[in-house]
Every structure is written in C-alpha cells, then in structure tokens.
C-alpha positions in Angstrom: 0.0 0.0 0.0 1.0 3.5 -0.2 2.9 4.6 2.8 4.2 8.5 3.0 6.6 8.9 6.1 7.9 12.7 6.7 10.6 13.6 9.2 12.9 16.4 10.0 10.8 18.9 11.9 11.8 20.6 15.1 11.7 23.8 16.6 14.0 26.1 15.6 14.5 30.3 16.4 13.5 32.6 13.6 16.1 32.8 11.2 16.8 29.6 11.4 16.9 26.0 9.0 15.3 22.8 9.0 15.0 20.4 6.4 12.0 17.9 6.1 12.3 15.0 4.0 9.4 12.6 2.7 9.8 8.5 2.1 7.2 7.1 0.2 6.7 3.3 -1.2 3.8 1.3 -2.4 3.8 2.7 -5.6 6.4 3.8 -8.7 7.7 6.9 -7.4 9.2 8.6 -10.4 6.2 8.6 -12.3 4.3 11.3 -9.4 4.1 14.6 -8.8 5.2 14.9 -5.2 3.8 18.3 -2.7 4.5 19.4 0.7 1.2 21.0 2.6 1.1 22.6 5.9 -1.5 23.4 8.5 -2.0 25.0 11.1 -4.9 24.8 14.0 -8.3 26.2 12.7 -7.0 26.6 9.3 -7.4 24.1 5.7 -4.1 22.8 4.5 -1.8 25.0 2.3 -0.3 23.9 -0.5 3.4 25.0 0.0 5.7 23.5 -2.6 5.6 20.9 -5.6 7.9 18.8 -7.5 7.3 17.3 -11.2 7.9 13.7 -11.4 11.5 14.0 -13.0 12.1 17.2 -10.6 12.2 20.2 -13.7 10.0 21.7 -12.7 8.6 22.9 -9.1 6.4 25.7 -7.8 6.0 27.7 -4.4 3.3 29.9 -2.2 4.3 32.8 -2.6 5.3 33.6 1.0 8.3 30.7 1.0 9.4 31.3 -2.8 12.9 32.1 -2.2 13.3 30.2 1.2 12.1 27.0 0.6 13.1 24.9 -1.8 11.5 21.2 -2.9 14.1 18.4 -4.6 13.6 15.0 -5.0 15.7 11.8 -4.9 14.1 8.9 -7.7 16.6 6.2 -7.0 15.7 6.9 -2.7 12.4 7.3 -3.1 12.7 11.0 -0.8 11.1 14.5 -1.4 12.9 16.8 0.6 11.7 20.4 1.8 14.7 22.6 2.5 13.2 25.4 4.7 15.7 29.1 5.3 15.0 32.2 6.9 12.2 30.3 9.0 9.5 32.9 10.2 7.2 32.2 13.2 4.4 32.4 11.0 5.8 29.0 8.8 5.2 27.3 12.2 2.5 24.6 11.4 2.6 20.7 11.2 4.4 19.7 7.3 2.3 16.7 5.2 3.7 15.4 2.0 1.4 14.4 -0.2 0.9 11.9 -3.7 -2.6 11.9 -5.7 -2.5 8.7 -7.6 -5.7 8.0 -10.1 -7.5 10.6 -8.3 -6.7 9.4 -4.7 -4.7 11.5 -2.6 -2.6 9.9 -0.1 -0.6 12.0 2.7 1.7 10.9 5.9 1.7 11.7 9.1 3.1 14.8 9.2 5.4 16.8 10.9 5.5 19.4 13.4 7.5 22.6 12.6 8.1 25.7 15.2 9.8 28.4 14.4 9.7 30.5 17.8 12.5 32.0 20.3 
C-alpha cells in the first residue's frame, strides 16, 4: 500500500533552517508529482511547494518562494523540503502528499516551530 513517512521537523528560532524529507513506497515513485502542505490549527491545509515527477520543474506559495526549496531523490524514493530564513508564522505541522488516479494519499506529518 502506499505509505508517505515525513521527518525532519523541530523547533527552531527565527532565522533559522530545517529540512523535512518525505519517504514514500507502495507505488512507482518517479512517475508522481510529489507536494509538501502545511497546517496550522483552525485553518485548511496549504499547499506549500511541488515537484514534477523528474524534478524540472517545481512551484512555491508565494510567501516561501525564495526560502524554501523542494528536490527529490528517484533512485531513494525521498522528497525533501529545505526550509531558510524560517518565520514564526511558517510554524504549522508539514504533510507530504501523492494523488494517484485521483486518490490522494498523505503521511503523518510533521510538526514545525519556528519561535524563540
């Protein structure tokens, strides 16, 4: 089955770095478009980041284009989330997610903090 494991969150001051990483399996990993979400309490999900399936091409929210940046590993099966210049207002639990044939599938999550 399909299985999406994230890890890599923390808390960390503002200013600061963390980099998430996603490992999926159950299905043929190079052939999907992989996201990152986020959410925080009260509010719907936010699409943060996505990566084609070859990684050419990715896209950002605006308010993490030029902090964040998505990259992908085919032969590890990983999507990684490499988060700079961390705000307190990027604090909110991370979800990779896969839609395959119309079903999306998302992990556990992780909880970022970006507070001093």
């Amino acid at each position: 089955q399909v299985r999406l494991v994230e890890s890599g969150g923390g808390l960390v001051q503002p200013g600061g770095s963390l980099r998430l990483s996603c490992t999926a399996s159950g299905f043929t990993f190079n052939t999907a478009a992989m996201t990152w979400f986020r959410q925080t309490p009260g509010r719907l999900r936010e699409l943060v980041a996505a990566i084609t399936e070859t990684g050419d091409t990715t896209n950002y929210m605006d308010s993490v284009r030029g902090r964040f940046t998505i990259s992908r590993d085919n032969d590890k099966n990983t999507v990684d989330l490499e988060m700079n210049s961390l705000k307190p207002e990027d604090t909110a639990v991370y979800y990779c997610r896969v839609v395959l044939r119309s079903n999306r599938y998302w992990g556990q999550g992780t909880q970022v903090t970006a507070s001093s």
